[in-house]
ROPAVEX-158944 format. One record per residue (C-alpha): residue number from 0; residue in three letters; x, y, z. Coordinates in steps of 0.001 Angstrom, whole numbers, always signed. Layout:
residues N
+------+------+---------+---------+---------+
! figu ! vodo !      c1 !      c2 !      c3 !
+------+------+---------+---------+---------+
!  NUM !  ALA !       X !       Y !       Z !
...
+------+------+---------+---------+---------+
***
This chain:
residues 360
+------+------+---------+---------+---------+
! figu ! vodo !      c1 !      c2 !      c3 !
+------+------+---------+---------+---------+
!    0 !  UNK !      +0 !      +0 !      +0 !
!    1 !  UNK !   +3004 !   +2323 !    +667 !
!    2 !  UNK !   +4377 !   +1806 !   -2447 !
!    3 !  UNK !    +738 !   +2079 !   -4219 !
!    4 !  UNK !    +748 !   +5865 !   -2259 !
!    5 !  UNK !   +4252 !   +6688 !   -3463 !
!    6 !  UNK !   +3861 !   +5949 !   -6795 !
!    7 !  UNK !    +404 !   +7784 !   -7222 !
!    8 !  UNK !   +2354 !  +10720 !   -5673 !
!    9 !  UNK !   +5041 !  +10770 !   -7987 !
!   10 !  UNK !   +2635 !  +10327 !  -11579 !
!   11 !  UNK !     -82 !  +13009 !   -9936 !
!   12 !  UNK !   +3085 !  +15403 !   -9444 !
!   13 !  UNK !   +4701 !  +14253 !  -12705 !
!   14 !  UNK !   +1254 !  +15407 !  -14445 !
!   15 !  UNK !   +1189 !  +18562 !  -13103 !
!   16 !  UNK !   +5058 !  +19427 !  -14226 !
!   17 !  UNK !   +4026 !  +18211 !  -17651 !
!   18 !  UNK !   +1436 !  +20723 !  -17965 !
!   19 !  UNK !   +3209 !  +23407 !  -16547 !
!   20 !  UNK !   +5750 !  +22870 !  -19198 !
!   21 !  UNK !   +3665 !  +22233 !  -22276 !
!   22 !  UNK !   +1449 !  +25011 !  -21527 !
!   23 !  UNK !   +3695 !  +27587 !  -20314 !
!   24 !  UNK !   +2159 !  +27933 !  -16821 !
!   25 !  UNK !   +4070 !  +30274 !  -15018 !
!   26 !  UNK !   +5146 !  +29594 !  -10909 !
!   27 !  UNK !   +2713 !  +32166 !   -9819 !
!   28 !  UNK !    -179 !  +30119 !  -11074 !
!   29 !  UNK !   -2416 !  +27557 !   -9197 !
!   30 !  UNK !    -676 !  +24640 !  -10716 !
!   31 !  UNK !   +2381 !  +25898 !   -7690 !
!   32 !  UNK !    -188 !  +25536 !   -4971 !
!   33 !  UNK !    -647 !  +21818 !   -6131 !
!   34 !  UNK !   +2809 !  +20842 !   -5953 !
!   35 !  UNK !   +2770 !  +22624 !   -2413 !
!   36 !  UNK !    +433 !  +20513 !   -1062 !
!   37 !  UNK !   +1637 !  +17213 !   -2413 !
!   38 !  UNK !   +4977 !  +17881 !   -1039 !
!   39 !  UNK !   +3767 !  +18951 !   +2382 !
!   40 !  UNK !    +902 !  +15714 !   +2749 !
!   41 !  UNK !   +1985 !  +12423 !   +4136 !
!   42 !  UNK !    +836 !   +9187 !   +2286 !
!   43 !  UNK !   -1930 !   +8249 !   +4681 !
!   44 !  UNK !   -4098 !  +11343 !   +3684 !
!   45 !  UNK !   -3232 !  +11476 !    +333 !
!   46 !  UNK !   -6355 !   +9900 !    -965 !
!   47 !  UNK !   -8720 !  +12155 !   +1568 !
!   48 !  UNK !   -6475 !  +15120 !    -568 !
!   49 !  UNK !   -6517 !  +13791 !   -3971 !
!   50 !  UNK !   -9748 !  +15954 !   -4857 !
!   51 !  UNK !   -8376 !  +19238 !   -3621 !
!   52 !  UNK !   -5483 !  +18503 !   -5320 !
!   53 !  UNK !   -6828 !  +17551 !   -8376 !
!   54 !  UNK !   -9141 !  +20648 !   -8688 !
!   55 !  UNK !   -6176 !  +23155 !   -7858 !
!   56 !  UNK !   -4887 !  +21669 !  -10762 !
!   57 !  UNK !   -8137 !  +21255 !  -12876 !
!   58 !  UNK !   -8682 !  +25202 !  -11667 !
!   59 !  UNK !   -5050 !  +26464 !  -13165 !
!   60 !  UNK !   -6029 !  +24693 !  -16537 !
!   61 !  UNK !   -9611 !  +26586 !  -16540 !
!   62 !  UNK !   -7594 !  +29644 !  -16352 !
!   63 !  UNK !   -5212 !  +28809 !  -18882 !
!   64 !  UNK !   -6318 !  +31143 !  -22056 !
!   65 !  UNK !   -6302 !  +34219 !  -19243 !
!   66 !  UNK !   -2570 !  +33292 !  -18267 !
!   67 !  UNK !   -1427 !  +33998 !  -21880 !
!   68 !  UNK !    +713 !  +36721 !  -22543 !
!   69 !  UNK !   -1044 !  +37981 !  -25446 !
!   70 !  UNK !   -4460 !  +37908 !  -24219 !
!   71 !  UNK !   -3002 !  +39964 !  -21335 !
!   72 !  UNK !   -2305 !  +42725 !  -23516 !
!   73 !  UNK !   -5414 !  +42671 !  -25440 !
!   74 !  UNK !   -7524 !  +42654 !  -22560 !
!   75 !  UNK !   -8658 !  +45838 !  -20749 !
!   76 !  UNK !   -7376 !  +46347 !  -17409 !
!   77 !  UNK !  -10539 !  +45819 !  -14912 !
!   78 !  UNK !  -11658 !  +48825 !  -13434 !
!   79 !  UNK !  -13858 !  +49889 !   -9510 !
!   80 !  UNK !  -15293 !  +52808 !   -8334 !
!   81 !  UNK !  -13378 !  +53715 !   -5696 !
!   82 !  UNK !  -16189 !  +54367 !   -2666 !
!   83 !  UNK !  -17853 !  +57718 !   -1906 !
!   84 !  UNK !  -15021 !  +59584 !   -4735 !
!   85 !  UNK !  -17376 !  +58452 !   -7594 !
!   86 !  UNK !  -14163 !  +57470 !   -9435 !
!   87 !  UNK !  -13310 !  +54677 !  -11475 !
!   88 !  UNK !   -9670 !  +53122 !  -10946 !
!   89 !  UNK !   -7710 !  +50291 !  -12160 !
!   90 !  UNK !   -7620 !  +47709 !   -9992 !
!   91 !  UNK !   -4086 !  +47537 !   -9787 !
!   92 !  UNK !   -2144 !  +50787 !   -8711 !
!   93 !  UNK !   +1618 !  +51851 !   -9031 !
!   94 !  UNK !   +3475 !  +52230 !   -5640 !
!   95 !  UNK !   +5960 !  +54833 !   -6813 !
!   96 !  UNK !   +8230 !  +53690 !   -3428 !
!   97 !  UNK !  +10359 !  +51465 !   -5216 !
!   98 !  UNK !  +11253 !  +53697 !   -7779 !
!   99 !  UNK !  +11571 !  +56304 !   -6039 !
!  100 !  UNK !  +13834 !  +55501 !   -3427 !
!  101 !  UNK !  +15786 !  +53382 !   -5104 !
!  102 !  UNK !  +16443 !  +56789 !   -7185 !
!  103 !  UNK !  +16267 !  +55857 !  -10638 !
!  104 !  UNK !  +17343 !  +57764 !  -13873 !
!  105 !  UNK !  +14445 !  +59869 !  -15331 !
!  106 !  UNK !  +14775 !  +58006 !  -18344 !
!  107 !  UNK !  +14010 !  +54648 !  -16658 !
!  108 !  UNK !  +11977 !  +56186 !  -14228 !
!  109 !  UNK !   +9922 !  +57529 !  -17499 !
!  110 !  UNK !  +10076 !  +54587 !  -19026 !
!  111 !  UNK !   +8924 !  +52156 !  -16103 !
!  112 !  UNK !   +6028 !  +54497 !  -15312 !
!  113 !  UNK !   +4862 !  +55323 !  -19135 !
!  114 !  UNK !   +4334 !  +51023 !  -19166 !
!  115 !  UNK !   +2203 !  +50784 !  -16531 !
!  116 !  UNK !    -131 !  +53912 !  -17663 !
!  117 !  UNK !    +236 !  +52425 !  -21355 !
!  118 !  UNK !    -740 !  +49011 !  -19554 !
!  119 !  UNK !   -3959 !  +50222 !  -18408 !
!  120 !  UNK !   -2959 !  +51390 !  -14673 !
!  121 !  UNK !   -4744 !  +54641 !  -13537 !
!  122 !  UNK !   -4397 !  +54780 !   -9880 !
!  123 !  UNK !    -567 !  +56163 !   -9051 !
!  124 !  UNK !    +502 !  +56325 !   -5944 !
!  125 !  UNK !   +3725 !  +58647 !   -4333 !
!  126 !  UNK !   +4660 !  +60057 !    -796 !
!  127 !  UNK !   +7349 !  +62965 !    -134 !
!  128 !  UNK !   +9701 !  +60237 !   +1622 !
!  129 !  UNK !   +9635 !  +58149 !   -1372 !
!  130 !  UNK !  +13010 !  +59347 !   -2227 !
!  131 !  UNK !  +12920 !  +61433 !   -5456 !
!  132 !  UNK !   +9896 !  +60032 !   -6373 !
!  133 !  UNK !   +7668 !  +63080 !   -7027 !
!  134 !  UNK !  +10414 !  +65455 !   -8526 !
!  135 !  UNK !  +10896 !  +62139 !  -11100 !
!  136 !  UNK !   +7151 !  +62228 !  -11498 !
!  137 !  UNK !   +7008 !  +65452 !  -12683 !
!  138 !  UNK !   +7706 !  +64645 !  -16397 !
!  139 !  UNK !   +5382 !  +62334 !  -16845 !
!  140 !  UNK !   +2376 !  +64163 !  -15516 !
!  141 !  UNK !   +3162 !  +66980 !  -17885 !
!  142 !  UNK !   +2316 !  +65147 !  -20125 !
!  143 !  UNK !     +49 !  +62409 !  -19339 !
!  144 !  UNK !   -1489 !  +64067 !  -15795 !
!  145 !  UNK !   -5397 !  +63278 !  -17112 !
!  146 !  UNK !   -4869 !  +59671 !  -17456 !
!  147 !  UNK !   -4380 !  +59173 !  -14059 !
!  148 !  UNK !   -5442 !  +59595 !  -10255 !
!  149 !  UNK !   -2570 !  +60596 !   -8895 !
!  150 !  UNK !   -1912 !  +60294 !   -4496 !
!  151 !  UNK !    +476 !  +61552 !   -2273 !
!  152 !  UNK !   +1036 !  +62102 !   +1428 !
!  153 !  UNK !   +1683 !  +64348 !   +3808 !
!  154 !  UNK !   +3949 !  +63653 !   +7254 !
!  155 !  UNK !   +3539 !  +66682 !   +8872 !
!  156 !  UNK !    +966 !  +66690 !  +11749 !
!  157 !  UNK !    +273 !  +70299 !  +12252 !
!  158 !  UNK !   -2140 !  +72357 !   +9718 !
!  159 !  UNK !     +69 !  +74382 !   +8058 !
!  160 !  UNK !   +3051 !  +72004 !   +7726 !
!  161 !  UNK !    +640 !  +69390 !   +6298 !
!  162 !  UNK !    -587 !  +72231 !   +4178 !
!  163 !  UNK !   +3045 !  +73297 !   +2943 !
!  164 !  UNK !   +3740 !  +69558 !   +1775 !
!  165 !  UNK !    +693 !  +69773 !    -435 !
!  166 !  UNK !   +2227 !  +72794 !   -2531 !
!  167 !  UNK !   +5597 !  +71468 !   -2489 !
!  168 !  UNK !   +4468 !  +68020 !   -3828 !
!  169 !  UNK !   +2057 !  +70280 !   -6417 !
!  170 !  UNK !   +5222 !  +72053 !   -7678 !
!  171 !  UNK !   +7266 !  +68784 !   -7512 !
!  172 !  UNK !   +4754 !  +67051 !   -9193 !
!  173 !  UNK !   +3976 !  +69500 !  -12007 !
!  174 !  UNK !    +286 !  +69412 !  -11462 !
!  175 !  UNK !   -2153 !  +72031 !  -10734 !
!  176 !  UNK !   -4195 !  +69503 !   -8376 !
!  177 !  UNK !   -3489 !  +66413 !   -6265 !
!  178 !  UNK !   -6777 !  +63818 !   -6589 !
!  179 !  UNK !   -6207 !  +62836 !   -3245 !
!  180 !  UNK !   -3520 !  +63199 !    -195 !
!  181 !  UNK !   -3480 !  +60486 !   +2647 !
!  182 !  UNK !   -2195 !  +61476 !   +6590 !
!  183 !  UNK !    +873 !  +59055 !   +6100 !
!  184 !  UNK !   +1485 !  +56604 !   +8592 !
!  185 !  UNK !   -1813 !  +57469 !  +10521 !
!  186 !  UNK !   -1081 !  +54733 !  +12899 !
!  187 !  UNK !   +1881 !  +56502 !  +14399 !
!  188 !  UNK !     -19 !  +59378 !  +14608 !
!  189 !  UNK !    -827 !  +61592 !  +17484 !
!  190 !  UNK !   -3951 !  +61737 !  +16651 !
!  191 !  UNK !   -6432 !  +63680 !  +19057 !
!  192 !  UNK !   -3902 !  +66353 !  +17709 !
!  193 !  UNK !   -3932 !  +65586 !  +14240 !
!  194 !  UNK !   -7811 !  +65202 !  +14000 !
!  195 !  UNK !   -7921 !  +68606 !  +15749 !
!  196 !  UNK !   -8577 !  +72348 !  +14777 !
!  197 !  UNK !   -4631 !  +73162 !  +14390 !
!  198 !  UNK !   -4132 !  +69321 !  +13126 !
!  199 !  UNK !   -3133 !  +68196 !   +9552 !
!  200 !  UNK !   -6927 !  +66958 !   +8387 !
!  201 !  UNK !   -7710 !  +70703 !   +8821 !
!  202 !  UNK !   -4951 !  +71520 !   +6620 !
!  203 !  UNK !   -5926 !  +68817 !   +4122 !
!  204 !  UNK !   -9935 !  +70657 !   +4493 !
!  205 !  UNK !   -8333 !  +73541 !   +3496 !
!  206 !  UNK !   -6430 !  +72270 !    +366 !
!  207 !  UNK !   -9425 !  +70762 !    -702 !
!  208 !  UNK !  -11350 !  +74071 !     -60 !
!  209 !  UNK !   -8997 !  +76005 !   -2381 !
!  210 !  UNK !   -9168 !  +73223 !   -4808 !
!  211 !  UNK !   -5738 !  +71646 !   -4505 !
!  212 !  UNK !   -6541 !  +68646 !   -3395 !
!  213 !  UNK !  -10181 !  +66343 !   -4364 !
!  214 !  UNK !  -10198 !  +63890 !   -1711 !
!  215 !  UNK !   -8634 !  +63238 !   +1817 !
!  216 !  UNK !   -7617 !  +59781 !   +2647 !
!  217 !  UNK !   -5723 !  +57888 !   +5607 !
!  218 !  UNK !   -3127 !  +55132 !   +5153 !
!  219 !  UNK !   -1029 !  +53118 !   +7545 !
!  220 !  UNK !    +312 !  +50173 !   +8624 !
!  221 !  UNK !    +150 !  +50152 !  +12163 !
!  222 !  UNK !   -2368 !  +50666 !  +15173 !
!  223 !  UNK !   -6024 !  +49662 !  +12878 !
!  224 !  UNK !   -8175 !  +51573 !  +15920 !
!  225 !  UNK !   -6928 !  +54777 !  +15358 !
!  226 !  UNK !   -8711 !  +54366 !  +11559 !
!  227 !  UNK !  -11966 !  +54389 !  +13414 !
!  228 !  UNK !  -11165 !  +57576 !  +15124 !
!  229 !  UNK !  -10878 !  +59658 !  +11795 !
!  230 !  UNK !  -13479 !  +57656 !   +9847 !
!  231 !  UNK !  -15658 !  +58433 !  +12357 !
!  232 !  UNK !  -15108 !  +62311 !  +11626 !
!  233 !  UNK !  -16735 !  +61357 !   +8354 !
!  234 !  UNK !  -13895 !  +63574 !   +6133 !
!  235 !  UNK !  -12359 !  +60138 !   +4960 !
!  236 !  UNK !  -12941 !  +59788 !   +1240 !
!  237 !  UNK !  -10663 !  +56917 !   +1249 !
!  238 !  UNK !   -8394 !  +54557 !   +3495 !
!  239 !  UNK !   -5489 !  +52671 !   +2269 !
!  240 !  UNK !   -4290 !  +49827 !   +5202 !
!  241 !  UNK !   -2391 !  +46587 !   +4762 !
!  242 !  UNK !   -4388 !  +43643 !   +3194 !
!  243 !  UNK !   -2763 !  +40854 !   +3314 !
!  244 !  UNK !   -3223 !  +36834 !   +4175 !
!  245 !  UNK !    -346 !  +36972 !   +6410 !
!  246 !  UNK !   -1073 !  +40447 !   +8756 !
!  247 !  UNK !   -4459 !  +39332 !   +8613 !
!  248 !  UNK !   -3898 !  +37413 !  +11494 !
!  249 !  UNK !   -1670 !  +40330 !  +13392 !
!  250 !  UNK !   -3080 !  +43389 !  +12541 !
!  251 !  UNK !   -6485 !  +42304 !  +11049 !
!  252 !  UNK !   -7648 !  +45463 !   +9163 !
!  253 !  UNK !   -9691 !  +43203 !   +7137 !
!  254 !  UNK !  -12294 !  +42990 !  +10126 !
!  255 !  UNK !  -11188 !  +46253 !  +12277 !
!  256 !  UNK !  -11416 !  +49207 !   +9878 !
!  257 !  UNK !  -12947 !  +47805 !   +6365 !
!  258 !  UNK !  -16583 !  +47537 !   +7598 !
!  259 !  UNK !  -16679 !  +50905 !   +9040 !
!  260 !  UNK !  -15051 !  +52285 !   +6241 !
!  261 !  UNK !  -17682 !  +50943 !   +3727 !
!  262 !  UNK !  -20343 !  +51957 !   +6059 !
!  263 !  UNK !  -18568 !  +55441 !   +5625 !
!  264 !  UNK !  -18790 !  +55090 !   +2015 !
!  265 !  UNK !  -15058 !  +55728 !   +2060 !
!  266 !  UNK !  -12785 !  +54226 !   -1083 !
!  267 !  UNK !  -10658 !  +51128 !    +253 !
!  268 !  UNK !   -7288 !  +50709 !   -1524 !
!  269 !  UNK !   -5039 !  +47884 !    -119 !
!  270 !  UNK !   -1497 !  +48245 !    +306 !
!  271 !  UNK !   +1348 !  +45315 !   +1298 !
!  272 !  UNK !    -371 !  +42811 !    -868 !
!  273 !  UNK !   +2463 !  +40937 !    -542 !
!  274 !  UNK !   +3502 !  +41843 !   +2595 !
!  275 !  UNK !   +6226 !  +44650 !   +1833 !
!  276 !  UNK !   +9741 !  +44227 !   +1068 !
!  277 !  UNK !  +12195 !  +42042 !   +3376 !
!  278 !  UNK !  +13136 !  +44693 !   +5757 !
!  279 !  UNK !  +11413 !  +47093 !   +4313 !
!  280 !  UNK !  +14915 !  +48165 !   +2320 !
!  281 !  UNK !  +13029 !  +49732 !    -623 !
!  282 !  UNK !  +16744 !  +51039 !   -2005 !
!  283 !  UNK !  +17448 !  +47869 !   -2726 !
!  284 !  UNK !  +16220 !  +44804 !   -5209 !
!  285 !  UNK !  +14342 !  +43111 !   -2113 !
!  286 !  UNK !  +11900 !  +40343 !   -3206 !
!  287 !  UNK !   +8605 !  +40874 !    -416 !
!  288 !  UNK !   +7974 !  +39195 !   +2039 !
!  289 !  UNK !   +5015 !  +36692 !    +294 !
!  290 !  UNK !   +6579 !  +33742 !    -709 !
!  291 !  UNK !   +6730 !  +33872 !   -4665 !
!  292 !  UNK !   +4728 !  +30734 !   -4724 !
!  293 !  UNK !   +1694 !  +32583 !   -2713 !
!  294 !  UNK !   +2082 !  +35300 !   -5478 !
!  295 !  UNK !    -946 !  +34997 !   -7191 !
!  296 !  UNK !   -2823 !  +34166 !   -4044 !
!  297 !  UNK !   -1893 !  +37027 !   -2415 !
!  298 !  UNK !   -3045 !  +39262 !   -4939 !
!  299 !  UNK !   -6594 !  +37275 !   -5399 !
!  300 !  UNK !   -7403 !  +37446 !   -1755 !
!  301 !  UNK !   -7122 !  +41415 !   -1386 !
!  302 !  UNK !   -9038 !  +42001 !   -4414 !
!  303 !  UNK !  -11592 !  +39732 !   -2986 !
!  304 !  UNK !  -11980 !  +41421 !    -275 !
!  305 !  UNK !  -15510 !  +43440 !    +369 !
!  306 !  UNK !  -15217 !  +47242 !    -390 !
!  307 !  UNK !  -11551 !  +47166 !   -1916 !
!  308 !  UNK !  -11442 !  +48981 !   -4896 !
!  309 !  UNK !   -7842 !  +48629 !   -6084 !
!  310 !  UNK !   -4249 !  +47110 !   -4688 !
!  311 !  UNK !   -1515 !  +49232 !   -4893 !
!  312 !  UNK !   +1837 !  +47583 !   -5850 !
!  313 !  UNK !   +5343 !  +48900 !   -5567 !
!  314 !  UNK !   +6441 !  +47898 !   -8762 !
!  315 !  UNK !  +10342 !  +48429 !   -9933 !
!  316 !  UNK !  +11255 !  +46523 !  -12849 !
!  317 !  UNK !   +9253 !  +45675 !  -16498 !
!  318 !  UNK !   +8848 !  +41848 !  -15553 !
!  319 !  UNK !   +7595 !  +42315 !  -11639 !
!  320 !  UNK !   +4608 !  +45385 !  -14140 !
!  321 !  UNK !   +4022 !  +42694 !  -16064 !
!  322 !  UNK !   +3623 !  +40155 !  -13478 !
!  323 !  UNK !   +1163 !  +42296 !  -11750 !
!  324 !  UNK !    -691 !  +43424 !  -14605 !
!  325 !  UNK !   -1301 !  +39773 !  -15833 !
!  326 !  UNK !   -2318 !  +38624 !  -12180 !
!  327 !  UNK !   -5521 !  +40983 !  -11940 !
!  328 !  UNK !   -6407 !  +41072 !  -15768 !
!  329 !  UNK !   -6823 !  +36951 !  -15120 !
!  330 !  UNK !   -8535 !  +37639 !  -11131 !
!  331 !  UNK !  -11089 !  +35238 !  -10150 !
!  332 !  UNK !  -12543 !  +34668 !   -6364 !
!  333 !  UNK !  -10548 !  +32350 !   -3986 !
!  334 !  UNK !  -12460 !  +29086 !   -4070 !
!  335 !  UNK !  -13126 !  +27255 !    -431 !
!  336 !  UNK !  -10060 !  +25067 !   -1212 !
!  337 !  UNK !   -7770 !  +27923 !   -1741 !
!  338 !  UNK !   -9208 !  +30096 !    +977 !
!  339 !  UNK !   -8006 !  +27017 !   +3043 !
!  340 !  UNK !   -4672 !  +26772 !   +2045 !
!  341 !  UNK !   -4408 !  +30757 !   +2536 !
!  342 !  UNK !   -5758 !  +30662 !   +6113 !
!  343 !  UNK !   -3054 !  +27977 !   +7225 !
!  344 !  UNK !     +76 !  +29217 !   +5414 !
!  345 !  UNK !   -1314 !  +32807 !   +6610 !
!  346 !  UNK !    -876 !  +31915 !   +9968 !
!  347 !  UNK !   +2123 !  +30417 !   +9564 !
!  348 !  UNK !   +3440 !  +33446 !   +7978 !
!  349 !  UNK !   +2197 !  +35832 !  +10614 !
!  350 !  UNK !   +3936 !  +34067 !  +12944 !
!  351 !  UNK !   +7347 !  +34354 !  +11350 !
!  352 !  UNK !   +6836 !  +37958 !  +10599 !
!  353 !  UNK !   +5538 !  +39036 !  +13795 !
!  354 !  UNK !   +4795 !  +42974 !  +14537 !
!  355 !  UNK !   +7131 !  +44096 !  +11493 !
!  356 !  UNK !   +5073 !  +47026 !  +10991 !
!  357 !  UNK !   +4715 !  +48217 !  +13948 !
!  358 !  UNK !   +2123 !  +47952 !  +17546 !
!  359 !  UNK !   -1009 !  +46416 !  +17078 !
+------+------+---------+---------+---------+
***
């Protein structure tokens, strides 16, 4: 009978190489979750597994014409109104952070960004500590500034500082108007202060008074509670937090902040997909934290998630753009199988990465 099991493990993984091969399946595709389970099962519960097995692999297949490059240029990119802003965005949005901190050349820096608009991505995403990346914007929304909806941040806590970043990022930016400016970091915010008369959102009520600014937004990694606190002020057009499998289990925005935001009618966008670079050492060519096999799981279970309207990415090379763009143009639900798999290794990862972004 052992043999019988080991044998029927090697074909069933044997089957799944072969189509991988033949068909061109990338790593990041379902067909990698079945050879992740048949290498982590024993042989006594390999026949109770078989099924799931089998269907992760029957599943990748299904989704085979969608995995092909040149479909994935053809098709459009998939597009959500993002909450109470009335606005339709990609569902996949550039994280500038890469880029800029790892302080490209403009011409690369042109280049890299010009793909990802030409790809179909509308929703852009920068921050004044993201090294030089809204000087390096600049050039491209000269020229291309209606194609997008362009973000930034502001550190400062005080009114007018928060205030004075808005014009400086305007001027860096070469743009007339910001569609929307998140308090940065909101978690590590002091914020009775900031939500105060003197505080940054007044600052950000005034830019959007005198037209610099559309929308005011929150993001942050740390400290979910403190969400509820300026959602509850009902200025929040939109709240960016970390969405992942992983945090899920340590920070848990997913069941902390997201109903109250969509009960605010505020825009969700989910950041750390896949769980932010090792060490957060954007400078360098990091690979995240999400295993590369969980890639395309990762990316299915935030946009699955109720109320999120797009992910953003921090994307810094043409492969890891094209990656991306392929993984939502081909986005289908989790099924119960997957959503299993994604609960366990989520657990496991949360363990191993522990508070890395800070008090819960």
């Amino acid at each position: 009978m052992n043999y019988f099991n080991s044998l029927s493990l090697f074909i069933v993984k044997m089957i799944i190489y072969i189509l991988q091969f033949f068909l061109k399946i990338q790593k990041d595709t379902i067909f990698q979750e079945a050879i992740i389970m048949l290498e982590k099962i024993t042989r006594r519960d390999f026949i109770k597994k078989a099924g799931v097995i089998t269907g992760l692999a029957l599943n990748g297949i299904h989704n085979i014409s969608a995995m092909d490059d040149t479909n994935m240029e053809n098709e459009s990119m998939p597009k959500r109104i993002l909450g109470r802003t009335g606005v339709e965005v990609s569902i996949l949005g550039l994280g500038i952070g890469p880029l800029g901190i790892s302080r490209r050349e403009q011409i690369e820096f042109d280049r890299l960004v010009n793909l990802c608009i030409d790809l179909g991505i509308s929703y852009i995403d920068n921050a004044p500590v993201y090294g030089d990346g809204e000087e390096k914007l600049g050039s491209v929304m000269r020229q291309r500034r209606n194609e997008v909806f362009l973000v930034t941040k502001v550190e400062e806590q005080d009114k007018n500082g928060s205030l004075r970043q808005i014009k400086e990022s305007l001027m860096k930016m070469q743009t007339d108007y910001i569609d929307a400016v998140h308090l940065h970091d909101f978690g590590g915010l002091n914020i009775e202060f900031v939500l105060g008369e003197d505080g940054a959102l007044a600052g950000l009520k005034e830019a959007k008074k005198q037209g610099l600014i559309r929308f005011i937004g929150i993001s942050g990694h740390q400290q979910p509670m403190k969400f509820l606190k300026a959602l509850e002020t009902d200025e929040i057009d939109l709240v960016m937090p970390v969405l992942n499998f992983a945090d899920k289990h340590t920070y848990n925005f997913e069941e902390k902040v997201l109903p109250v935001a969509i009960e605010h009618k505020s825009g969700i966008v989910a950041m750390k997909v896949l769980g932010g670079a090792v060490g957060m050492q954007y400078e360098k060519p990091m690979p995240s934290l999400m295993p590369e096999e969980y890639y395309d799981f990762a990316i299915r279970y935030a946009l699955g998630l109720h109320g999120v309207s797009t992910i953003v990415v921090g994307l810094k090379n043409e492969n890891e753009i094209k990656q991306a763009v392929k993984a939502v143009k081909a986005y289908k639900p989790l099924s119960d199988d997957e959503k299993a798999i994604i609960e366990k290794a989520g657990k496991e990862l949360s363990e191993k990465w522990g508070e890395h972004f800070g008090s819960v």
